[in-house]
C-alpha positions as semicolon CSV with decimal commas, in nm:
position;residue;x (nm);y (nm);z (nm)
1;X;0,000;0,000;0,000
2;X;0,283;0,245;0,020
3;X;0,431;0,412;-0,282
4;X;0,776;0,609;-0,298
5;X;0,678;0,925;-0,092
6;X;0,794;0,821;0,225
7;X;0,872;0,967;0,543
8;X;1,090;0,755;0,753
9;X;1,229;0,818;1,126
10;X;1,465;0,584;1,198
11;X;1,566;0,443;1,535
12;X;1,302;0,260;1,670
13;X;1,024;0,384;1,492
14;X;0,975;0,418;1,103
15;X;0,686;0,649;0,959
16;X;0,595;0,570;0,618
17;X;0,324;0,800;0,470
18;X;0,034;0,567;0,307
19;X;-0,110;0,597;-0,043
20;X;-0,446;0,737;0,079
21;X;-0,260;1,001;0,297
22;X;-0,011;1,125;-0,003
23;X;-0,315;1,149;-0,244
24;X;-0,538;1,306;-0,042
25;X;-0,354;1,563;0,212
26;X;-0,002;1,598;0,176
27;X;0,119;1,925;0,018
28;X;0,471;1,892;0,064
29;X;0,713;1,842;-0,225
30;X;1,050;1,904;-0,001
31;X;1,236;1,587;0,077
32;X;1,245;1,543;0,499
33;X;1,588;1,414;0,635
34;X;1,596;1,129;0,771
35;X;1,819;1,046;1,103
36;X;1,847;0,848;1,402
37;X;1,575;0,936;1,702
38;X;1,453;0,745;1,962
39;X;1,104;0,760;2,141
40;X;1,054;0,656;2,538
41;X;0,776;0,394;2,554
42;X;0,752;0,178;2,822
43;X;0,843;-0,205;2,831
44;X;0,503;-0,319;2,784
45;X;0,426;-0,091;2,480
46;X;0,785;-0,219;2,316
47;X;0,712;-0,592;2,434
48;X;0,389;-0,565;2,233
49;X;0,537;-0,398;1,913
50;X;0,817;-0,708;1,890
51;X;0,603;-0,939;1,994
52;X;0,357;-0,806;1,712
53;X;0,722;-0,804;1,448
54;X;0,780;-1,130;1,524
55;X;0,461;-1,314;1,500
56;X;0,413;-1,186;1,133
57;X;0,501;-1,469;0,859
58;X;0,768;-1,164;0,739
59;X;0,929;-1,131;1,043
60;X;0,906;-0,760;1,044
61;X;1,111;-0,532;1,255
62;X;0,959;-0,319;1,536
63;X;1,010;-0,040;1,270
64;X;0,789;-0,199;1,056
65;X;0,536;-0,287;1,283
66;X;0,421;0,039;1,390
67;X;0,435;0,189;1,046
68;X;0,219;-0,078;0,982
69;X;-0,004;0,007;1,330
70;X;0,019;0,372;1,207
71;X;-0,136;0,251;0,865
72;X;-0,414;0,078;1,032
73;X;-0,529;0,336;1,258
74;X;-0,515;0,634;1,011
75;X;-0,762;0,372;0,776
76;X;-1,001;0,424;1,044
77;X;-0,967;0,843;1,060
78;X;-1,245;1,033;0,959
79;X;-1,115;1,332;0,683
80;X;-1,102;1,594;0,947
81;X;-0,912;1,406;1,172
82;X;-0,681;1,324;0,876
83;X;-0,636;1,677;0,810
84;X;-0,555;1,739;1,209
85;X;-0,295;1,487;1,180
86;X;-0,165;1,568;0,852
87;X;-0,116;1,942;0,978
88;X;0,103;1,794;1,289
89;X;0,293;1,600;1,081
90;X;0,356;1,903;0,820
91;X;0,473;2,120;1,107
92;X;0,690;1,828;1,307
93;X;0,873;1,773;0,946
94;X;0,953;2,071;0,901
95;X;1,079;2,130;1,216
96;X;1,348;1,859;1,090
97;X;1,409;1,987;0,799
98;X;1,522;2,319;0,966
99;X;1,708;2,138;1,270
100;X;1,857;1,949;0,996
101;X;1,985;2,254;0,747
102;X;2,084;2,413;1,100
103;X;2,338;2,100;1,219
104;X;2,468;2,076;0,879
105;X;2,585;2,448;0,796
């Protein structure tokens, strides 16, 4: 379901923008770095996402898996909600695009 306008945070978590979300909402043509981060979750939360990678017949990685949670819950968004989120995302991007241009003057 994804296509080749991705955005990917690497570390523990990897976005990727979905087909429906690209088509409908985004806006932005400027690529988004993409670098290391890590996000606190606690040991149950991170149990559940590997448990989740492994059981798949793939054998996904915990990156994987919540792109692929991400995927499921925006499916069930309504096309305001969407828009909420897509606005967030526009604005948290960006913010690492600039951080980005900034470290690497």
């Amino acid at each position: 379901m994804n296509d080749n306008n991705t955005y990917k945070v690497n570390g523990e978590i990897k976005l990727e923008k979905v087909s429906h979300i690209n088509t409908n909402i985004n806006n932005s043509k400027q690529s988004v770095p993409t670098f290391d981060v890590n996000m606190r979750v606690d040991n149950h939360t991170r149990n559940a996402v590997l448990a989740l990678a492994r059981a798949t017949a793939d054998k996904r990685t915990a990156s994987e898996m919540v792109s692929i949670l991400v995927e499921s819950f925006l499916d069930n968004m309504t096309p305001s909600k969407l828009k909420i989120y897509q606005d967030f995302l526009d604005v948290l991007e960006k913010k690492d695009r600039l951080g980005y241009k900034l470290k690497n003057k």
